[in-house]
C-alpha positions in Angstrom: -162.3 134.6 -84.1 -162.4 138.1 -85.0 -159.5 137.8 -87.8 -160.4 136.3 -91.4 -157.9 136.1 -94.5 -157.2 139.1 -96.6 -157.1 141.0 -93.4 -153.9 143.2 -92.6 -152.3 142.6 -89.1 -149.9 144.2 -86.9 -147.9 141.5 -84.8 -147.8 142.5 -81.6 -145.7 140.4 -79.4 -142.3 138.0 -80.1 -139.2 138.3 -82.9 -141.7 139.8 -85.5 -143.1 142.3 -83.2 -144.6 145.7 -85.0 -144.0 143.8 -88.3 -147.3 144.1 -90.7 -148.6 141.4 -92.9 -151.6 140.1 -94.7 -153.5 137.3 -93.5 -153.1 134.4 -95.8 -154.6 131.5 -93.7 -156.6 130.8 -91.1 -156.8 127.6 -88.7 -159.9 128.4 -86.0 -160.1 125.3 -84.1 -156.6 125.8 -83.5 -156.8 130.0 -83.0 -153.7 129.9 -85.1 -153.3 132.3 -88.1 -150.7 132.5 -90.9 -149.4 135.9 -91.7 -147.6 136.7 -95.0 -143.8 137.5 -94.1 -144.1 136.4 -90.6 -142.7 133.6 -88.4 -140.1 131.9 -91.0 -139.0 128.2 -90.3 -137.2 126.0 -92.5 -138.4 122.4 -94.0 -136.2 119.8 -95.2 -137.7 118.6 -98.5 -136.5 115.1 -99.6 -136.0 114.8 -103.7 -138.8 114.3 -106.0 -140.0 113.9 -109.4 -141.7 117.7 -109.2 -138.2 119.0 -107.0 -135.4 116.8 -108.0 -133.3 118.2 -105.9 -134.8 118.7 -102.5 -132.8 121.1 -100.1 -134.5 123.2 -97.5 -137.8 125.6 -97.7 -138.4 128.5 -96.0 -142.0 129.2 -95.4 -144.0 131.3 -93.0 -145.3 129.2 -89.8 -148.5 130.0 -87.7 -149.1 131.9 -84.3 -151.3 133.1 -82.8 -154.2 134.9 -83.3 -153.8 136.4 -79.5 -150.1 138.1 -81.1 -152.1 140.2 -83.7 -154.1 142.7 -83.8 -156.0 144.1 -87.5 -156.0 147.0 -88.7 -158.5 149.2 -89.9 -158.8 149.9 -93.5 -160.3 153.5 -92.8 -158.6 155.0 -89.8 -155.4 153.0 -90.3 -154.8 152.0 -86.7 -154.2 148.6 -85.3 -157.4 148.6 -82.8 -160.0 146.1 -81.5 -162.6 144.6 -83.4 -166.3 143.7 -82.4 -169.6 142.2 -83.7 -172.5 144.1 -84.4 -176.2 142.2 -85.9 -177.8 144.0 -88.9 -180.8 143.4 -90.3 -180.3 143.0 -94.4 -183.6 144.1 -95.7 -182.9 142.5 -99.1 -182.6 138.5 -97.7 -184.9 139.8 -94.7 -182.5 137.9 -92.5 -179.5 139.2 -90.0 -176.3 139.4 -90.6 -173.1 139.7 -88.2 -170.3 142.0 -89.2 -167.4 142.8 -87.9 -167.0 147.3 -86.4 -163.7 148.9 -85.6 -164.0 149.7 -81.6 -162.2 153.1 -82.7 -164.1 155.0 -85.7 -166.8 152.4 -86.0 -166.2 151.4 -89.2 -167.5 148.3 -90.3 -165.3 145.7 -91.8 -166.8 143.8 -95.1 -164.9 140.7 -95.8 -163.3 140.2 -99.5 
């Protein structure tokens, strides 16, 4: 999966469509991701000692990954992202990271 938390998204199909968010979770055996401000459902929560009263949640449901598409922190376009190996001469080992298909930016996770 090319999107990872922190990442911001443009939603591209359904009732949320062109809406922007940030990634705040990420299921990958599932393909599902959960974007902040996106896809709202409401939960019934039954009384407890922490919520004494219950009542009903709102709280922001998966979809999927397929229905976004990330933006890129430099050019500032929703476009595609791909994999690129680089050697890191420090570790002497290789390292995948993630480019921007349009500038060719690459893409360091936080």
């Amino acid at each position: 999966m090319r999107v990872r938390k922190n990442d911001q998204v443009l939603v591209l199909s359904g009732n949320y469509k062109g809406k922007k968010g940030k990634v705040l979770k990420v299921y990958p055996e599932k393909s599902r991701i959960i974007v902040e401000g996106v896809n709202f459902i409401k939960r019934h929560s039954r009384p407890t000692q922490q919520n004494p009263k219950g009542g009903i949640v709102e709280k922001e449901a998966p979809i999927h990954v397929s229905n976004v598409m990330v933006i890129c922190p430099k050019c500032s376009t929703p476009s595609r992202m791909g994999t690129k190996t680089v050697v890191d001469e420090t570790r002497k080992r290789k390292n995948s990271v993630r480019i921007c298909k349009n500038c060719g930016e690459m893409l360091v996770s936080k």
